[in-house]
C-alpha positions, 0 to 999 in steps of 0.5 A: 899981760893984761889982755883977755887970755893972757894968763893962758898964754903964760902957762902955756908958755911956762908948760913949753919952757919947763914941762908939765911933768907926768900925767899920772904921776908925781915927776914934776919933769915930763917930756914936754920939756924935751919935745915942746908943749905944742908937738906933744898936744898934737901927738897925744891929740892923734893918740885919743883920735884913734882910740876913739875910732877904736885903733892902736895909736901908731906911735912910731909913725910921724906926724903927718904935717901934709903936702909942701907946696912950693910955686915961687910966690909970696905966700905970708902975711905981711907986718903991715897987714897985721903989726902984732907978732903973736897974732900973725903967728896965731893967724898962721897957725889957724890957717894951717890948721884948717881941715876944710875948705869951709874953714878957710872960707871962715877964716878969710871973713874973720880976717877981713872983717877985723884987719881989712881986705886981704892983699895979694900974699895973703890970698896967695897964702890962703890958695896954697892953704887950700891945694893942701886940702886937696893933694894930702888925701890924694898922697901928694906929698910935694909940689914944686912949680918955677917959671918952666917946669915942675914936679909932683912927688908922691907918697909910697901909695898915692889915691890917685887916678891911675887911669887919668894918669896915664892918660895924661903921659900918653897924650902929652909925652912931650910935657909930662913924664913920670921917674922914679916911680913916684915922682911925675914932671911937667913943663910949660910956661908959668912966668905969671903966679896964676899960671903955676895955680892953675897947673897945680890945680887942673893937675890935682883935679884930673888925678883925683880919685873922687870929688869932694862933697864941697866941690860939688856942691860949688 
């Protein structure tokens, strides 16, 4: 535990295994040893967020953690690229915790800058990273694409474009269909990875609503 930092990750590590204890108070057993240092740090994060933009913190409400996208691709980083373990997960972490697209854009020259050019998991790891960044404003809340057919699962009040969407039904019934009120199906042909990209991206970009500033300064 010599390297930069390292008395930090200890702590943290030692706040995981056996609690903080209260904030403001003289227990020394807090629920940090019940949910984990890291799910407590994101709760009180989304609790100081809406104070600060001056909203009663939804306590009950759980953590919104975004879209699941599933296109039967290999999307991670792999030991040869990156030997250490804890800097693979800390990878993984910033990775999903990217909120831009910039950020990602960052993240990759960071990452080729110090590990070499990314090979074909992790650019797939990093497109995926970035469908998320698309669909969990739109209210997507799955996507799943195998080799001939597919599905998008919607939240209770998705911002999508209905108009398009229906649309989309009218013209093509023979590939798209919409069930359960929430859930819209598609076929097609996508043996290949980059065909199941593309399907999830022409469809995020005909369903939304508004075009993102960074989408249309590119």
């Amino acid at each position: 535990m010599e390297d930069l930092g390292a008395g930090f990750t200890l702590a943290t590590h030692d706040l995981e295994i056996r609690g903080a204890g209260e904030l403001l108070g003289e227990d020394q057993s807090g629920q940090i040893h019940e949910i984990g240092f890291t799910l407590y740090s994101d709760l009180l994060e989304r609790a100081v967020r809406a104070l600060k933009e001056g909203r009663q913190p939804e306590l009950d409400k759980p953590l919104h953690q975004g879209s699941d996208i599933d296109l039967q691709v290999a999307a991670l980083i792999p030991d040869d690229y990156i030997p250490d373990v804890h800097t693979r997960l800390v990878m993984y972490k910033r990775i999903a915790s990217a909120a831009t697209k910039p950020e990602l854009r960052d993240l990759q020259v960071e990452m080729i800058d110090r590990f070499g050019l990314l090979p074909d998991p992790v650019k797939s790891l990093f497109r995926i990273s970035g469908l998320k960044l698309l669909a969990a404003p739109m209210g997507v809340s799955k996507i799943e694409v195998g080799r001939q057919d597919g599905r998008i699962l919607f939240d209770e009040d998705p911002d999508i474009n209905t108009q398009k969407l229906v649309e989309l039904l009218q013209d093509q019934p023979d590939s798209y269909r919409f069930e359960g009120g929430n859930r819209l199906r598609f076929s097609g042909e996508f043996e290949l990875d980059e065909q199941r990209f593309q399907v999830v991206a022409d469809l995020l970009d005909i369903l939304t609503r508004r075009r993102s500033q960074d989408d249309e300064t590119n």
